[in-house]
MISEBA-209945 format. One record per residue (C-alpha): residue number from 1; x, y, z. Coordinates in Angstrom, 1 decimal, decimal comma, padded with zeros to 4 digits, always signed. Example, Ala and Ser with C-alpha at 12.3 -4.5 7.8 and 13.67 -1.06 7.14 Angstrom:
<nodes>
<node nr="1" east="+012,3" north="-004,5" up="+007,8"/>
<node nr="2" east="+013,7" north="-001,1" up="+007,1"/>
</nodes>
This chain:
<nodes>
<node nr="1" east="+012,2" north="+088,9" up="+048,1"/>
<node nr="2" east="+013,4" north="+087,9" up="+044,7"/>
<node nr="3" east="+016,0" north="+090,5" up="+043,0"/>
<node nr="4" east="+016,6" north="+090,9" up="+039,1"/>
<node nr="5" east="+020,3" north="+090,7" up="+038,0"/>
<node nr="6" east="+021,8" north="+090,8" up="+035,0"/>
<node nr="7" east="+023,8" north="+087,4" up="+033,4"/>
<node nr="8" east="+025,3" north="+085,8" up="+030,7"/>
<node nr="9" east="+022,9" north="+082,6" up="+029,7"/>
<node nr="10" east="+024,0" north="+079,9" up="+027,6"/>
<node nr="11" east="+021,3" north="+078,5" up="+025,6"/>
<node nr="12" east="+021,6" north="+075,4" up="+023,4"/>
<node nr="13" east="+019,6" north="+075,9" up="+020,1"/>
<node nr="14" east="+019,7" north="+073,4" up="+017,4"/>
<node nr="15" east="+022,7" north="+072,0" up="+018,2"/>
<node nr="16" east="+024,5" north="+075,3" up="+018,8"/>
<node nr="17" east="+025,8" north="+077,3" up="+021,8"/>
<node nr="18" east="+023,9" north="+080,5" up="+021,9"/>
<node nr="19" east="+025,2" north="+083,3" up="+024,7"/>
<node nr="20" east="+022,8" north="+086,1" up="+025,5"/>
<node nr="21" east="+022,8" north="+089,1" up="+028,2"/>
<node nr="22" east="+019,3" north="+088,5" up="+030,3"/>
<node nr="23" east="+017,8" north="+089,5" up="+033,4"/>
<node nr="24" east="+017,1" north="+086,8" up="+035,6"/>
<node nr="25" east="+015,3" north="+086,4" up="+039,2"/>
<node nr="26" east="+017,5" north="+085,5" up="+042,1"/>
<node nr="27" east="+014,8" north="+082,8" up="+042,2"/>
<node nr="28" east="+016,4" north="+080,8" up="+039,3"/>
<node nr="29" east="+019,8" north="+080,8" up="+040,8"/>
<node nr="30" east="+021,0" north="+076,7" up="+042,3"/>
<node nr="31" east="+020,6" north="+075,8" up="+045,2"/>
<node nr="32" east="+023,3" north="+076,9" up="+047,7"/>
<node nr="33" east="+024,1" north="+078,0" up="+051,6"/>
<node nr="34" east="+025,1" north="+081,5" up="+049,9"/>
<node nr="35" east="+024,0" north="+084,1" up="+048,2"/>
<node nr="36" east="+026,7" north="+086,8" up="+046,8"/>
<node nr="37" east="+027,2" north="+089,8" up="+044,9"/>
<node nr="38" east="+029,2" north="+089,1" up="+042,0"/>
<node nr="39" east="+032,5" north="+091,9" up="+041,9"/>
<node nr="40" east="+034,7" north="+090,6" up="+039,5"/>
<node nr="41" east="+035,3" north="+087,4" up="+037,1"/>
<node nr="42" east="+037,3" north="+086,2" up="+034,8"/>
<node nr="43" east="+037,3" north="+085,1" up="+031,5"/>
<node nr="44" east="+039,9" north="+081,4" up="+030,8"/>
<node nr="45" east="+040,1" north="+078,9" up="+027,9"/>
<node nr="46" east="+037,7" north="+076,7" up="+030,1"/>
<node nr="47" east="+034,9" north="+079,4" up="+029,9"/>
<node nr="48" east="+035,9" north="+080,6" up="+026,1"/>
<node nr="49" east="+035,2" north="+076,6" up="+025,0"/>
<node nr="50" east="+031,9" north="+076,6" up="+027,2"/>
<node nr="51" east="+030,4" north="+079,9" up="+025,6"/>
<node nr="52" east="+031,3" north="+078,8" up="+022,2"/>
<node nr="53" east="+030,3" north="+075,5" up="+022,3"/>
<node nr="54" east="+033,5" north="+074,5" up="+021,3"/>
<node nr="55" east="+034,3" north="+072,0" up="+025,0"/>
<node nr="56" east="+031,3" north="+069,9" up="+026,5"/>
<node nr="57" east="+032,1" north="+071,7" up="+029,2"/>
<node nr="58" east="+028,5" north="+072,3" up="+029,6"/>
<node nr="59" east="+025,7" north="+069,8" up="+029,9"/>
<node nr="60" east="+022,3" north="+071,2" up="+031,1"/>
<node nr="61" east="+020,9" north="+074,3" up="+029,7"/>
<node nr="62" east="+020,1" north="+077,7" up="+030,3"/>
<node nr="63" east="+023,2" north="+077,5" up="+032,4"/>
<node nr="64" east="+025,2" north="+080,7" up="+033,7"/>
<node nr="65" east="+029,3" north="+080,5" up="+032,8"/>
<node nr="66" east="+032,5" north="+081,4" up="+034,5"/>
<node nr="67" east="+035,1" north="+079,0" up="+036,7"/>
<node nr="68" east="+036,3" north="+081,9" up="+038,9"/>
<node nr="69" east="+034,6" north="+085,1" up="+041,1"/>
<node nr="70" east="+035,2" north="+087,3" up="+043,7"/>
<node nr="71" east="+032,0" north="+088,3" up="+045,6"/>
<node nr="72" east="+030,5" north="+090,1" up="+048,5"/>
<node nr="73" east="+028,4" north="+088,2" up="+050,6"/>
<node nr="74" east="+024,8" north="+089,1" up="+051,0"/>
<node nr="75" east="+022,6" north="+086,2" up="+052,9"/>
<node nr="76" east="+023,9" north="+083,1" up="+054,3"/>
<node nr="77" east="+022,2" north="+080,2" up="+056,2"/>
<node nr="78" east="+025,8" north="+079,1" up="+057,4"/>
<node nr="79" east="+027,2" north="+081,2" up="+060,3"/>
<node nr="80" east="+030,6" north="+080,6" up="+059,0"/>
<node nr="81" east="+030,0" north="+083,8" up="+056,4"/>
<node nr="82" east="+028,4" north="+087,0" up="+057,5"/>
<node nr="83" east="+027,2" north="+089,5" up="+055,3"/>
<node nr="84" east="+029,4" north="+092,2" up="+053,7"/>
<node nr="85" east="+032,5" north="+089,4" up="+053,6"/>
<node nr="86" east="+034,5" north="+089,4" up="+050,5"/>
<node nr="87" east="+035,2" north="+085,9" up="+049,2"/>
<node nr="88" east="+036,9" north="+083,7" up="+046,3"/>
<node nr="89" east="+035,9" north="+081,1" up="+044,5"/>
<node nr="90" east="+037,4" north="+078,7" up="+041,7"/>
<node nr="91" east="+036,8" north="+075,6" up="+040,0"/>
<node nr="92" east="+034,4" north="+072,7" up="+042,5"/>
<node nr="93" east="+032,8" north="+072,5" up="+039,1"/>
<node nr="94" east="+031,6" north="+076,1" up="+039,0"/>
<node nr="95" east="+031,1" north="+077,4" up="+035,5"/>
<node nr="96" east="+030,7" north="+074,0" up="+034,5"/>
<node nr="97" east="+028,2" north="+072,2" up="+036,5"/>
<node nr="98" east="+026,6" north="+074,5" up="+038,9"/>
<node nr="99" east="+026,3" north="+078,5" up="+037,9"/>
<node nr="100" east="+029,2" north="+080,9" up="+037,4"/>
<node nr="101" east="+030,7" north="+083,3" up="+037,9"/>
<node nr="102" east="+029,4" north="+085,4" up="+034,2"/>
<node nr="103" east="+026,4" north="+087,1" up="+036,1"/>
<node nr="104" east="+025,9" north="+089,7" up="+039,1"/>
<node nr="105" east="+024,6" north="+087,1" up="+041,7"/>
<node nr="106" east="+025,5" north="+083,7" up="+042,2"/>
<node nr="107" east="+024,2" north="+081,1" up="+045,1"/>
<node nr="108" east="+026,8" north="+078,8" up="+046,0"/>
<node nr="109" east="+027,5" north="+076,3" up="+048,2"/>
<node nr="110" east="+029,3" north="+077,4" up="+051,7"/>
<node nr="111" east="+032,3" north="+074,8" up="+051,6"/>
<node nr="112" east="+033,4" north="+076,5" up="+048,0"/>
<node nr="113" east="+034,4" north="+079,7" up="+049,4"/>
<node nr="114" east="+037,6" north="+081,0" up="+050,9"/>
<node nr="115" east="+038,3" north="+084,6" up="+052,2"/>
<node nr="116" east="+040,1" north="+087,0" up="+049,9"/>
<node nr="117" east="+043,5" north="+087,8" up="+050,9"/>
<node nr="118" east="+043,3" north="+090,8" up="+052,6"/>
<node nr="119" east="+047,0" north="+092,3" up="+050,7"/>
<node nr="120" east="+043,9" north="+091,2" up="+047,7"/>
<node nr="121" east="+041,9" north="+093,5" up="+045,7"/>
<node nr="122" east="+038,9" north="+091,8" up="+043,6"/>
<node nr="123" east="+040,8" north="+092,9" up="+040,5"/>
<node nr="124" east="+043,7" north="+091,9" up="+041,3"/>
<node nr="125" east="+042,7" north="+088,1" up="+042,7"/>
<node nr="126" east="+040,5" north="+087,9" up="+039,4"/>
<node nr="127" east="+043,7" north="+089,1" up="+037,3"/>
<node nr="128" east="+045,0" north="+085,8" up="+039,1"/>
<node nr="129" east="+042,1" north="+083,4" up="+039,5"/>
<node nr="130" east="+042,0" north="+079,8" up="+038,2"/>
<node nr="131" east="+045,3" north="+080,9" up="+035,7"/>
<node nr="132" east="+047,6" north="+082,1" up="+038,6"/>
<node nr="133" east="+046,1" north="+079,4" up="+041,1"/>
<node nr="134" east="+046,9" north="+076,8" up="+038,9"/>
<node nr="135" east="+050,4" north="+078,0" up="+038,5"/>
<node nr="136" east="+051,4" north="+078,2" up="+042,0"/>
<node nr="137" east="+050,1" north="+074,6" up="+042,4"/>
<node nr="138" east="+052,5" north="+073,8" up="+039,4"/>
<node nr="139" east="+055,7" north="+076,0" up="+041,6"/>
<node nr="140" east="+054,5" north="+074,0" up="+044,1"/>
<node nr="141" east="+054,8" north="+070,9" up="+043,3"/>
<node nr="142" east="+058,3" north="+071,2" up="+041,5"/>
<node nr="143" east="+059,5" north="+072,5" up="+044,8"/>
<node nr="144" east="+057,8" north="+069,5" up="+046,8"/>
<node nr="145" east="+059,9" north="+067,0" up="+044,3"/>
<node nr="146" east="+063,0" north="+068,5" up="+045,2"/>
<node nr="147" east="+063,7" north="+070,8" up="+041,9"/>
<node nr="148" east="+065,8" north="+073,6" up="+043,7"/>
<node nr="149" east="+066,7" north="+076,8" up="+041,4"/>
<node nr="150" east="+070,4" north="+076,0" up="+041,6"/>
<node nr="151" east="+069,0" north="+072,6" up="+039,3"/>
<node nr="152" east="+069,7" north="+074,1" up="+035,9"/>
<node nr="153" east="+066,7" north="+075,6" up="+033,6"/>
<node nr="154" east="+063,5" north="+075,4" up="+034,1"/>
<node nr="155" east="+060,8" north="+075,3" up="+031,5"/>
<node nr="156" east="+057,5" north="+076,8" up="+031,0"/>
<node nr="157" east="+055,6" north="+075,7" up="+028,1"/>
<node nr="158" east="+052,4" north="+077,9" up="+026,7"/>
<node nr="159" east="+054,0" north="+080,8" up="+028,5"/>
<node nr="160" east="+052,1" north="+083,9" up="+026,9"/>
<node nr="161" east="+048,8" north="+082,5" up="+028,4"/>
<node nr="162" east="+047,4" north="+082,8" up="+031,7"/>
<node nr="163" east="+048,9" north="+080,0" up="+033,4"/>
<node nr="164" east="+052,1" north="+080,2" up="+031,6"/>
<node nr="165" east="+052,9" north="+084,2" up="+032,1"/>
<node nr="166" east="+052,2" north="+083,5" up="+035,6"/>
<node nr="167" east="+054,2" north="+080,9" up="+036,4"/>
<node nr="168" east="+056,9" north="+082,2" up="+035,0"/>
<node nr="169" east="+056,7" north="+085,2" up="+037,2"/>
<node nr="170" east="+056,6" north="+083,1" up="+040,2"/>
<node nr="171" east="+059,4" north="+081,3" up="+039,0"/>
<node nr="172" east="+061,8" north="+083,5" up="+038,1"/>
<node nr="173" east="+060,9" north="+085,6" up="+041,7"/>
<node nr="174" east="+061,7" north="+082,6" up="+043,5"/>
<node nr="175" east="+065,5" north="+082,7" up="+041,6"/>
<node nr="176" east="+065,2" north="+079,5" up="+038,6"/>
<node nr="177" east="+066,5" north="+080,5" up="+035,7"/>
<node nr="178" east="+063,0" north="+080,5" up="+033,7"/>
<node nr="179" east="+063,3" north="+079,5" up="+029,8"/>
<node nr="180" east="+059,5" north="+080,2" up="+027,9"/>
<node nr="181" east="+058,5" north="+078,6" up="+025,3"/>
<node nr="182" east="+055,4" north="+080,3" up="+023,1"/>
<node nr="183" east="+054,5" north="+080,3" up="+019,4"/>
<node nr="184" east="+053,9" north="+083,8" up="+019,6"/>
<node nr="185" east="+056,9" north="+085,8" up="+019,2"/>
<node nr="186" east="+055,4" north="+088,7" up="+020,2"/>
<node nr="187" east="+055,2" north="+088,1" up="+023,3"/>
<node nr="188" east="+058,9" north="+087,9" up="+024,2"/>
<node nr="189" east="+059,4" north="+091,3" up="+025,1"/>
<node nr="190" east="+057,2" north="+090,8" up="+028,2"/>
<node nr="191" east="+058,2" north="+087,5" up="+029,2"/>
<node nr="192" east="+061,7" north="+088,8" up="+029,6"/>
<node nr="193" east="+060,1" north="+091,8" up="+031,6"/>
<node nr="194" east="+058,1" north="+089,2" up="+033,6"/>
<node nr="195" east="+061,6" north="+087,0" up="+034,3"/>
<node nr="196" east="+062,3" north="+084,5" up="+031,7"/>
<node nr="197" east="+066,0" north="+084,6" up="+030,7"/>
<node nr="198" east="+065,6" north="+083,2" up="+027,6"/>
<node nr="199" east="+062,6" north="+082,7" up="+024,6"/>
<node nr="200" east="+062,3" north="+079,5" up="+022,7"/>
<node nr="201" east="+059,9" north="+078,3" up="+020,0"/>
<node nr="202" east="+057,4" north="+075,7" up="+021,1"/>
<node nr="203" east="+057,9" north="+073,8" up="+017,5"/>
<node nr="204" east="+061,5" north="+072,8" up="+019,1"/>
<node nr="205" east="+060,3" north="+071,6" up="+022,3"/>
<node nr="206" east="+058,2" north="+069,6" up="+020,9"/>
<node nr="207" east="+060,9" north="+068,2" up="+017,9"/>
<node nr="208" east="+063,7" north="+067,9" up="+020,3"/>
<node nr="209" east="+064,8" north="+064,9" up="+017,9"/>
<node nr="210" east="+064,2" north="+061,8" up="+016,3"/>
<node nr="211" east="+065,2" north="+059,4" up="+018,9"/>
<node nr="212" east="+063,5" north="+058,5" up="+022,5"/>
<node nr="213" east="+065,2" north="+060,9" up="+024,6"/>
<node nr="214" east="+067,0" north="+064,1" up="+023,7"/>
<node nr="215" east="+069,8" north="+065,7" up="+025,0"/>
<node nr="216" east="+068,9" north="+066,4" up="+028,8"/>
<node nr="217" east="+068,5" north="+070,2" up="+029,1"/>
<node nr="218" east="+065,8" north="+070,9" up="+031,5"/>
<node nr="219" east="+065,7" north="+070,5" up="+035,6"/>
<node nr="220" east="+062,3" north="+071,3" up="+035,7"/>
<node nr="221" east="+059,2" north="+072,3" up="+033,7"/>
<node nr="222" east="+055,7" north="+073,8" up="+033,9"/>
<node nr="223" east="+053,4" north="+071,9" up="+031,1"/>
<node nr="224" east="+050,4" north="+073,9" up="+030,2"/>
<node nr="225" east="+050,0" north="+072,8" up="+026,7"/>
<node nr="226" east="+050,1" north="+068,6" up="+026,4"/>
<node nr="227" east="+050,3" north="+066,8" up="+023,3"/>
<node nr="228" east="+053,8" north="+066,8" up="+021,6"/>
<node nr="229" east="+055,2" north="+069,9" up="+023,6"/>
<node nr="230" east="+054,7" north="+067,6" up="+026,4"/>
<node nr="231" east="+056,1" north="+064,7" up="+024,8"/>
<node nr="232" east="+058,9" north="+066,6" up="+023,1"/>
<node nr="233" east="+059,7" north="+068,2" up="+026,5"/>
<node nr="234" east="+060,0" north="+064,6" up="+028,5"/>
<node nr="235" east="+062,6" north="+063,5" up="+026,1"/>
<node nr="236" east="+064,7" north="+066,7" up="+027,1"/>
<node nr="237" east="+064,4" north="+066,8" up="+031,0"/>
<node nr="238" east="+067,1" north="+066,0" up="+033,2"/>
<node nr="239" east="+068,1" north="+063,4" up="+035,5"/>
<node nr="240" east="+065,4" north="+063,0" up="+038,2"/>
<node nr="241" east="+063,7" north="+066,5" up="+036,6"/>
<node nr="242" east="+059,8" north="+066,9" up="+037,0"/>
<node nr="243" east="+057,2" north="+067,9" up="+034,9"/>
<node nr="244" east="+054,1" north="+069,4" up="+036,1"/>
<node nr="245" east="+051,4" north="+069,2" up="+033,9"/>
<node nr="246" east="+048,0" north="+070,9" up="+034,0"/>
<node nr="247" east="+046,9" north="+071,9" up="+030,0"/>
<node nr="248" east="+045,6" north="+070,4" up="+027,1"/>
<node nr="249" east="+045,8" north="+073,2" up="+024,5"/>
<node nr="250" east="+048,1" north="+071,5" up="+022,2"/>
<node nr="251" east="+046,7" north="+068,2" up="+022,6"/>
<node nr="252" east="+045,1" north="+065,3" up="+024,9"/>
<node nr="253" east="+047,1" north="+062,7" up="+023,8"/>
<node nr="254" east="+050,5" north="+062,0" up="+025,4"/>
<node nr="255" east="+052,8" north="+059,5" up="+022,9"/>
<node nr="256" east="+056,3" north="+058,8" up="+024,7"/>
<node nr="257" east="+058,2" north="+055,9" up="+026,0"/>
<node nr="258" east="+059,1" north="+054,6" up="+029,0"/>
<node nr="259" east="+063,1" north="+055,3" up="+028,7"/>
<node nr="260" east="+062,5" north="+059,0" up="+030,2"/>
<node nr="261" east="+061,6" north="+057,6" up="+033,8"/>
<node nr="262" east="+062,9" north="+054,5" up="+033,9"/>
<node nr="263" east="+066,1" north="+055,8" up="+032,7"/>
<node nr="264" east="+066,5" north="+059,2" up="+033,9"/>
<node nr="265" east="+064,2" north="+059,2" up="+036,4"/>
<node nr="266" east="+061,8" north="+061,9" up="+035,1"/>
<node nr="267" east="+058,5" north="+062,3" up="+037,3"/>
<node nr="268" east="+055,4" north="+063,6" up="+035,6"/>
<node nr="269" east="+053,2" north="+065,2" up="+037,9"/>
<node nr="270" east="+049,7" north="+065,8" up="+037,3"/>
<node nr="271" east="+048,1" north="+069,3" up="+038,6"/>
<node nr="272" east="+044,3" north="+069,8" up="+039,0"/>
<node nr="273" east="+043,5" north="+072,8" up="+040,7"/>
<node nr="274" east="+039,3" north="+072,2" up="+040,8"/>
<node nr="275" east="+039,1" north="+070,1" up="+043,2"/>
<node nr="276" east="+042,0" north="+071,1" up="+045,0"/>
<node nr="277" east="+041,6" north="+070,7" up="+049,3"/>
<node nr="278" east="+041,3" north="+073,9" up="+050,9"/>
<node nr="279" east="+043,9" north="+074,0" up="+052,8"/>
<node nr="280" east="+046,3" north="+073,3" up="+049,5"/>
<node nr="281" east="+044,2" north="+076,9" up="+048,2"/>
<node nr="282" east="+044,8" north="+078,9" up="+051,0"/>
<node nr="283" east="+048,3" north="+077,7" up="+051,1"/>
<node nr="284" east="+048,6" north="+078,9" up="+047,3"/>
<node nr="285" east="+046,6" north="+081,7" up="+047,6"/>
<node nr="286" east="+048,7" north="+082,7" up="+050,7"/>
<node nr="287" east="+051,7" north="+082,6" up="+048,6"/>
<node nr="288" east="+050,4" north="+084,6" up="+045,6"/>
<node nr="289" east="+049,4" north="+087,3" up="+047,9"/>
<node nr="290" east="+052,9" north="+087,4" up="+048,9"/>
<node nr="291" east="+055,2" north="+086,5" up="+045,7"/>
<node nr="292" east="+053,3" north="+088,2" up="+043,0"/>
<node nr="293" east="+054,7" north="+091,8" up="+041,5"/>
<node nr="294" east="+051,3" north="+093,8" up="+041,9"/>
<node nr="295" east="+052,6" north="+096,1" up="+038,7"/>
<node nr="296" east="+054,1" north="+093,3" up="+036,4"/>
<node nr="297" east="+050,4" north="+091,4" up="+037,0"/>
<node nr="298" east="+048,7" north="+094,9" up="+036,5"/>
<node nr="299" east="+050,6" north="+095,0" up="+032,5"/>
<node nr="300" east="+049,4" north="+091,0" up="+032,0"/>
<node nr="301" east="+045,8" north="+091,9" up="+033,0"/>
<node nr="302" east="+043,3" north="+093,1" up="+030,4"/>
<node nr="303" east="+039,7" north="+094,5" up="+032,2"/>
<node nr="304" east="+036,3" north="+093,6" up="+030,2"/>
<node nr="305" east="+032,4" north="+094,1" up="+030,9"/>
<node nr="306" east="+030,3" north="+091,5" up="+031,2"/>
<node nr="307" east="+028,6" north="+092,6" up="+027,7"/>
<node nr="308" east="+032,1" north="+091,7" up="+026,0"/>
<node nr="309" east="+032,5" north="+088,2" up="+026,8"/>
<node nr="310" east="+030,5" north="+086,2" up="+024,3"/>
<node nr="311" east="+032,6" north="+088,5" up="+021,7"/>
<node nr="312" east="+036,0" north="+088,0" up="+023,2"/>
<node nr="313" east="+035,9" north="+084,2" up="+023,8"/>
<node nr="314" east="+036,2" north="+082,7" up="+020,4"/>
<node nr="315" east="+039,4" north="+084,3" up="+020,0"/>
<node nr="316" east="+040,9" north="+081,9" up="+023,3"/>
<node nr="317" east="+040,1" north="+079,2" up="+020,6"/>
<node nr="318" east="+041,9" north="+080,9" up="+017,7"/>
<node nr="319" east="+045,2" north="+082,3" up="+019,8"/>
<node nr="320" east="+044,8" north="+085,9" up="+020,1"/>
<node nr="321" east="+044,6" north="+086,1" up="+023,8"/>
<node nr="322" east="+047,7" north="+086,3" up="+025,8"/>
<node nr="323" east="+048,3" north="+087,0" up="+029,5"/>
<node nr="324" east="+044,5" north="+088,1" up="+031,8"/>
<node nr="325" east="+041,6" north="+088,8" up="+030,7"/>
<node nr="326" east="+039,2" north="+090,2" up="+034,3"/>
<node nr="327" east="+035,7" north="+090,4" up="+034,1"/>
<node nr="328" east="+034,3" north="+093,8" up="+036,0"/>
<node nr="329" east="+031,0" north="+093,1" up="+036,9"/>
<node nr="330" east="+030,5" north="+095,5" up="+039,6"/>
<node nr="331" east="+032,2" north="+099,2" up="+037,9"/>
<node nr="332" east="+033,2" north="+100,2" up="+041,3"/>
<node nr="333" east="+035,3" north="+096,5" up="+042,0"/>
</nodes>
């Protein structure tokens, strides 16, 4: 029998992105192998450009936001989830091709989901979600190319957003001396409390100087941002350093030369985390259960209702956001 649940809808209406709160029947939701009750969510810069209309994130409308949920299971025609399981999902192109997470049901297919950690609240794997996922991927990959924290400095760029403030916790927790650069100055104070030793403007990694490489200061770094940060930041690594690079905020287009790799040996690693194999995510999330400071995530995380998205997410596009923002769908999650 079809239930009514409440969501946030995207509309398109001439030419502009229109959220609204509506009731829907669990008879509009996609197609799916499982049906779940929606706990928690999150709110990212992915979701903030869909709900604004800002990213053609989102093709087909009405369509249903949000990359990232926790959720309870409540009917599934594969016997690999039972009712009453708790369960994670991000990226597979939720949120952006199939219904989110922004609502309190969602029908998904069964090969998206993983089990929530059990050290794992829904709260507290939301304050993570696609953010602190993505980051770990980033710590992992430094560490498969060999950067060791005895290497020098490492670098994390954007660091007073989601995927920066968390990576810089993971860093500094596994002992790399954690530099963060941010054009908010604000935010130092808590990205020394979350581990980075030092605080440097982003306008001077990305004008390191005039010529095609800099001097070399960094052993590693986490890119979250792109454009000339990125640039400016490959002109500074060190010999054999690595970059891994998962953000666009500052820019899509990369301009740099060649002297950085084939002169220095500098690798630039890509890092998607949608489409990431499932045994990569449980090895992540396996990690962030384990390495994360439960209280210093706790003072990054802001909690929302689902009635305060469509308000709050213009403001990812204008930088006032910094650190978590979770979505409590359910008041008791």
């Amino acid at each position: 029998m079809a239930e009514r649940f409440e969501a946030l809808v995207l509309h398109q209406e001439d030419g502009r992105t229109v959220p609204r709160l509506e009731s829907l029947s669990t008879d509009a939701l996609p197609e799916g192998e499982v049906l779940l009750e929606v706990l928690c969510s999150t709110l990212n810069y992915k979701d903030a450009l869909a709900i604004t209309g800002a990213g053609k994130i989102v093709r087909s409308f009405p369509f249903v936001p949000g990359i990232d949920l926790v959720g309870r299971v409540v009917a599934s025609s594969d016997p690999a989830w039972r009712p009453g399981e708790l369960v994670l999902v991000t990226g597979w192109g939720m949120g952006e091709r199939h219904w989110g997470g922004l609502a309190q049901k969602a029908r998904l297919p069964a090969a998206w989901l993983q089990r929530l950690p059990e050290a794992m609240t829904p709260r507290r794997a939301m304050a993570i979600g696609t953010a602190g996922f993505t980051a770990m991927l980033c710590v992992m990959a430094l560490e498969r190319e060999g950067v060791r924290p005895g290497d020098g400095e490492v670098l994390v760029t954007g660091a007073a957003g989601g995927v920066g403030s968390i990576a810089v916790m993971l860093l500094a927790r596994a002992g790399y001396r954690v530099v963060a650069s941010t054009g908010k100055a604000e935010s130092g104070p808590l990205l020394r409390e979350l581990g980075a030793e030092q605080i440097v403007d982003r306008k001077s990694v990305a004008e390191p100087g005039a010529g095609p490489l800099a001097s070399a200061r960094w052993a590693g770094a986490v890119d979250t941002v792109g454009g000339p940060v990125l640039s400016g930041l490959l002109k500074a690594m060190r010999y054999r350093g690595t970059v891994a690079a998962c953000g666009n905020a500052g820019g899509v287009e990369l301009h740099t030369t060649v002297f950085p790799f084939i002169l220095r040996g500098v690798r630039l690693i890509g890092i998607d985390s949608a489409l990431a194999p499932m045994a990569e995510r449980e090895a992540a999330w396996a990690r962030l259960a384990r390495d994360l400071d439960p209280d210093k995530l706790d003072r990054l995380t802001s909690v929302i209702g689902l009635e305060e998205v469509a308000a709050i997410a213009p403001r990812f596009l204008e930088g006032k956001v910094a650190g978590r923002i979770v979505v409590r769908i359910d008041p008791n999650a």
